[in-house]
LOTOR-934313 format. One record per residue (C-alpha): x, y, z. Coordinates in steps of 0.2 Angstrom, whole numbers. Example, Ala and Ser with C-alpha at 12.3 -4.5 7.8 and 13.67 -1.06 7.14 Angstrom:
+-------+-------+-------+
:     x :     y :     z :
+-------+-------+-------+
:    62 :   -22 :    39 :
:    68 :    -5 :    36 :
+-------+-------+-------+
END
This chain:
+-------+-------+-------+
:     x :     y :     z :
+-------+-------+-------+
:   470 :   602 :   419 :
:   461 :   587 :   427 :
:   460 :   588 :   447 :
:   465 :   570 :   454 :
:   454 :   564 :   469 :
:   462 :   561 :   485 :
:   459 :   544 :   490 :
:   467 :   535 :   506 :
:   477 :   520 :   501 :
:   485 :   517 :   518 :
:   479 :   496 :   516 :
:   474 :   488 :   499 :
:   465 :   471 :   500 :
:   466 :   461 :   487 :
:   450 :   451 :   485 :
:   445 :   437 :   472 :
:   433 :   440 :   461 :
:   427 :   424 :   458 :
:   423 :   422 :   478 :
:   406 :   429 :   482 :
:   410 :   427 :   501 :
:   427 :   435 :   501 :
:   420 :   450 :   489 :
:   407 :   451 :   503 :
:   418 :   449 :   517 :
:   430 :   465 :   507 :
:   416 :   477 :   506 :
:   414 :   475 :   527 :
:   431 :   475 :   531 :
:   442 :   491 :   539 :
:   454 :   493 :   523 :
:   453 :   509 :   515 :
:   454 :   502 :   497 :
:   448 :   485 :   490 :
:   451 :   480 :   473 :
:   442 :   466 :   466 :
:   455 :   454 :   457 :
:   451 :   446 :   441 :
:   468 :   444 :   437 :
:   478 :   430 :   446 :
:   467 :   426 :   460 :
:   454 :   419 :   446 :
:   458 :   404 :   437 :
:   454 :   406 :   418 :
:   438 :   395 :   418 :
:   431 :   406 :   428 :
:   437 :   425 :   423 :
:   422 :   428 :   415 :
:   410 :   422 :   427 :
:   419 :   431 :   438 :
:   416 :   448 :   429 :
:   397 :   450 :   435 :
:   401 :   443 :   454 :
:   411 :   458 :   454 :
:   398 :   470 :   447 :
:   385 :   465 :   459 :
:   393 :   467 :   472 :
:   400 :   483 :   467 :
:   381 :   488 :   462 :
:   373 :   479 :   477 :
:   387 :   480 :   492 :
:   387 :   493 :   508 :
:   405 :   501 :   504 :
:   406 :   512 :   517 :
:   421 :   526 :   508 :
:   430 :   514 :   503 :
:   438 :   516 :   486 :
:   432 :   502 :   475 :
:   445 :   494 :   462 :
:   444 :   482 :   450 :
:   461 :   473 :   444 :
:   461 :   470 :   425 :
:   471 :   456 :   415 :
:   485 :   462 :   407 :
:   484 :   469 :   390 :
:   492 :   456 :   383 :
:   477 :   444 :   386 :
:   460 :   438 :   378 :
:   453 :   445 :   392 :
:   458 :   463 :   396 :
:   445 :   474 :   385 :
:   431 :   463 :   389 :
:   436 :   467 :   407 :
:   435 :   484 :   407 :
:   418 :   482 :   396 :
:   410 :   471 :   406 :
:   414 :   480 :   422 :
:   408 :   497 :   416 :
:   395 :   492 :   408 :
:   388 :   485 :   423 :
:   396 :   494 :   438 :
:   404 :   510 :   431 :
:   392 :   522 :   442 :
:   399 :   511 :   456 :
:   419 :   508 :   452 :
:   431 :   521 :   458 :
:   449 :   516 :   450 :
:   453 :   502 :   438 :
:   470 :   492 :   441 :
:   480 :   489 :   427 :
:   492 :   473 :   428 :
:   508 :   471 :   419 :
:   511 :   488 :   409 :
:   528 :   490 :   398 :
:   526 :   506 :   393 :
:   516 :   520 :   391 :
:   506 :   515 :   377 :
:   495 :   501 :   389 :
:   490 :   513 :   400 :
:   484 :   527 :   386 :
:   475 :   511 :   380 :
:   465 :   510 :   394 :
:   461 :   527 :   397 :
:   457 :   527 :   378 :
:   444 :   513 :   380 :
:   437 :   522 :   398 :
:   434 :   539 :   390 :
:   424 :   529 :   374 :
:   413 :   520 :   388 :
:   411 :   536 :   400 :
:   405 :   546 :   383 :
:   394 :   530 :   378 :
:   386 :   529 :   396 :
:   386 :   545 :   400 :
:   394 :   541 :   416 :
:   393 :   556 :   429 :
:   411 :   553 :   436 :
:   427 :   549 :   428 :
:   436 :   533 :   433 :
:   455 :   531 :   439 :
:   466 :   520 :   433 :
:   480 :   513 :   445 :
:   497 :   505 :   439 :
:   504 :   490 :   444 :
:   522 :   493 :   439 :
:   528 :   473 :   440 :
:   542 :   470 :   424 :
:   558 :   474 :   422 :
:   552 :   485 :   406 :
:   537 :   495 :   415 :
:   551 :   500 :   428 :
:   566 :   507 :   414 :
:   549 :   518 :   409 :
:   541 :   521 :   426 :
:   543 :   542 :   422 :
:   536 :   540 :   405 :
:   520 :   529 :   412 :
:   518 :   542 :   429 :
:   514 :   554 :   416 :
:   506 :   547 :   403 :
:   488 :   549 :   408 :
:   477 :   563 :   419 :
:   467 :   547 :   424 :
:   485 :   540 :   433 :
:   482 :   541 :   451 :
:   493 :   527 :   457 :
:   508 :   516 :   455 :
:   510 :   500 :   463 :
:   526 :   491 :   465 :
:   522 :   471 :   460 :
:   536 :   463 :   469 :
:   532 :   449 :   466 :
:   530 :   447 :   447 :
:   544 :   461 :   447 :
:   557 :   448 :   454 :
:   551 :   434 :   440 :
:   553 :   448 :   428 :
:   571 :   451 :   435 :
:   577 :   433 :   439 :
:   579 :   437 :   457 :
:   578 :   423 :   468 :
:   566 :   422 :   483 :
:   556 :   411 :   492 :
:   542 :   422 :   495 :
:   534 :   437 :   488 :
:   540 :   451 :   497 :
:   554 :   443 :   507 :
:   574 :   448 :   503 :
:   582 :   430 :   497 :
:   596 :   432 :   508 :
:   601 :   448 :   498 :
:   613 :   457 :   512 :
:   601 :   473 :   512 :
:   585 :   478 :   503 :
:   584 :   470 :   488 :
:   567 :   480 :   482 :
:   575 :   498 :   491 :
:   578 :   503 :   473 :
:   565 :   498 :   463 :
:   554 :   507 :   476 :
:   563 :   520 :   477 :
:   564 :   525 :   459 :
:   544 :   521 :   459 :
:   539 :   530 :   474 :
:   549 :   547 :   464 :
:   544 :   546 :   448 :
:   525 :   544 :   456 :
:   529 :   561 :   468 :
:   535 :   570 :   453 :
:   521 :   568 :   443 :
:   508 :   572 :   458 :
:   502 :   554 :   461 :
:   502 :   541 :   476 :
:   515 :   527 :   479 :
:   510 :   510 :   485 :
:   519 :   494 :   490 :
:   515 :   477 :   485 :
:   511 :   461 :   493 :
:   521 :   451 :   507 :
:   513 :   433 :   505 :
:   517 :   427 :   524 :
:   501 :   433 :   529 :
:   508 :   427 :   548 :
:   521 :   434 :   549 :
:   517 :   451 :   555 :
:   534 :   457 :   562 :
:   541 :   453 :   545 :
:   525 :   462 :   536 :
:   528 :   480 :   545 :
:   546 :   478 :   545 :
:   542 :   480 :   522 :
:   528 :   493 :   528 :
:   538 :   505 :   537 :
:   553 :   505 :   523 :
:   541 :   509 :   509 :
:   534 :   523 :   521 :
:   551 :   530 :   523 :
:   552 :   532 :   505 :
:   536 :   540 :   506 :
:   524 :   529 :   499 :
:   507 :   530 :   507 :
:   501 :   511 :   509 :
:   504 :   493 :   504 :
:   496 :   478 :   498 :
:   484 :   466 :   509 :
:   482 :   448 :   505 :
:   473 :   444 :   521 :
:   462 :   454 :   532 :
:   475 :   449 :   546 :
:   487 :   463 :   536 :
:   473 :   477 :   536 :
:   476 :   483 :   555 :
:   496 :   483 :   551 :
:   495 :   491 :   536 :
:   483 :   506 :   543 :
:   493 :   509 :   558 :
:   510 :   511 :   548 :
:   506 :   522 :   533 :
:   492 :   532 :   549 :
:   505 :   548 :   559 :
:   501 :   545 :   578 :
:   492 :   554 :   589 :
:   507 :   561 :   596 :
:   514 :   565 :   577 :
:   499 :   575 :   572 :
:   497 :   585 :   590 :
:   515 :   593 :   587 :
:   513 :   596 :   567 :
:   499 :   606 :   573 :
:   507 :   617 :   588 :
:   523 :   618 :   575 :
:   513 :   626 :   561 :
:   503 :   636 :   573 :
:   517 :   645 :   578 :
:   525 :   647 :   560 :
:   511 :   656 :   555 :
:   512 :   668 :   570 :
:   530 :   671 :   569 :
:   526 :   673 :   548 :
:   510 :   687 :   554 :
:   525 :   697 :   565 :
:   538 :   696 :   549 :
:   549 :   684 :   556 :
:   554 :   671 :   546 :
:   555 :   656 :   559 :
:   548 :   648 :   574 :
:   556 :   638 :   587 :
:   545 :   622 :   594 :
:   552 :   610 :   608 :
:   567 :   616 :   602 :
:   566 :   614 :   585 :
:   569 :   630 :   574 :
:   553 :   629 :   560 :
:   557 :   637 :   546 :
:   545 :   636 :   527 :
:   559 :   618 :   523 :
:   549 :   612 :   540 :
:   533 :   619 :   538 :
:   532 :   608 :   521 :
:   537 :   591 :   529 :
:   524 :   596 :   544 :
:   512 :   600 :   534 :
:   512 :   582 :   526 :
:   508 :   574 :   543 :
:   491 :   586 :   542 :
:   488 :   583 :   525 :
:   486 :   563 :   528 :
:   479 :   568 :   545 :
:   465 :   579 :   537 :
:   464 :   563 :   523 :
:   462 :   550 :   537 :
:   450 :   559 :   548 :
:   463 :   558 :   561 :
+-------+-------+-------+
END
């Protein structure tokens, strides 16, 4: 059995790969994932220009620990294999995950991790690359728990609101807002995302919300997908990095009282009891597991 890689995903910022100074301005910047788009931020004429912009500066770039995407074209287009090609060819030594847009089942993303295992033999790459899914139609969402296990290589989905609502025939007037729907309009879809991701042992991310501005509006889609337990969201602009990294990061204060409530769980466990009390809260092995998450991302973040 294949051991996934942790990466932090608390911010992804979405780049265009046809923009040399925003590729460059990516690499510098604070997120903890960047994936280079050659899907929708590239118009057509330029999608296979745009291929090498993105090796080089995958190649030639100072990305820190970063984990470096790229975001395919559908399989459904002239251009999604020569994507993948092109990139690995070029870049694969230097490529962590590859984002794959607009799946409907299964069968895309064993596609992809067919083609990566042929060009990992063929270039004897040392590691193996992830693939990441952008789970954006109606159809990819009835098989979410099919495509969350399909693949070893899976260690992501992402919830695309924004094609997801075209797919649907939902009305709004920007990605990521409500409508006017009197609640959470995306509360499902995420949810049913964020558990078929948690059962098969792989993050949860949410989309975009296009008002880059708008940072009350931004958090306030952060911190729901984080109560469901998804562990970043999407950047569109660097103004969304700092947002994004402080929501899906446990506080200080969060992490300090993880640790003394686990501390005293293990001494209460070495006298054979079976529970603690902290602050007035009775810790048993339910608790640990919960507290224990809030040290895991700590221990993830460097925190």
């Amino acid at each position: 059995m294949t051991t996934r890689i942790r990466r932090a995903r608390r911010c992804q910022l979405s780049v265009p790969g046809s923009n040399e100074a925003m590729l460059r301005k990516g690499a510098a910047s604070d997120a903890d994932h960047v994936f280079c788009d050659l899907e929708d931020a590239v118009a057509p004429s330029a999608k296979i220009e745009a291929r090498g912009k993105v090796a080089w500066t995958l190649n030639n770039l100072d990305w820190g620990r970063k984990t470096r995407c790229v975001r395919i074209n559908d399989v459904t287009t002239e251009w999604c294999h020569g994507d993948v090609i092109s990139v690995v060819e070029s870049a694969g030594e230097n490529l962590d995950t590859i984002m794959l847009t607009k799946p409907y089942s299964a069968a895309d993303v064993i596609f992809l991790d067919r083609l990566l295992t042929q060009l990992e033999k063929r270039l004897k790459l040392a590691r193996r690359i992830g693939i990441e899914v952008l789970v954006e139609e109606v159809q990819a969402l009835q098989n979410v728990e099919e495509i969350a296990k399909c693949s070893d290589r899976l260690e992501c989905l992402i919830f695309g609101m924004g094609d997801y609502s075209g797919s649907q025939g939902i009305d709004t007037r920007e990605i990521g807002g409500n409508g006017g729907y009197p609640g959470d309009i995306f509360h499902f879809a995420r949810f049913r995302i964020t558990m078929a991701a948690r059962a098969a042992g792989i993050d949860a991310v949410d989309g975009p919300y296009s008002n880059f501005k708008n940072e009350e509006g931004y958090r306030a889609e952060a911190n729901k997908a984080r109560a469901l337990g998804m562990v970043g969201k999407w950047a569109i602009h660097p103004s969304q990095i700092a947002s994004a990294q402080a929501v899906f990061s446990p506080k200080s204060e969060e992490i300090a009282r993880a640790r003394r409530m686990a501390a005293a769980y293990r001494e209460a466990e070495a006298k054979g009891l079976g529970a603690a009390q902290v602050d007035g809260v009775m810790i048993d092995v339910a608790v640990l597991r919960l507290v224990q998450n809030t040290l895991d991302k700590a221990d993830l973040y460097g925190l």
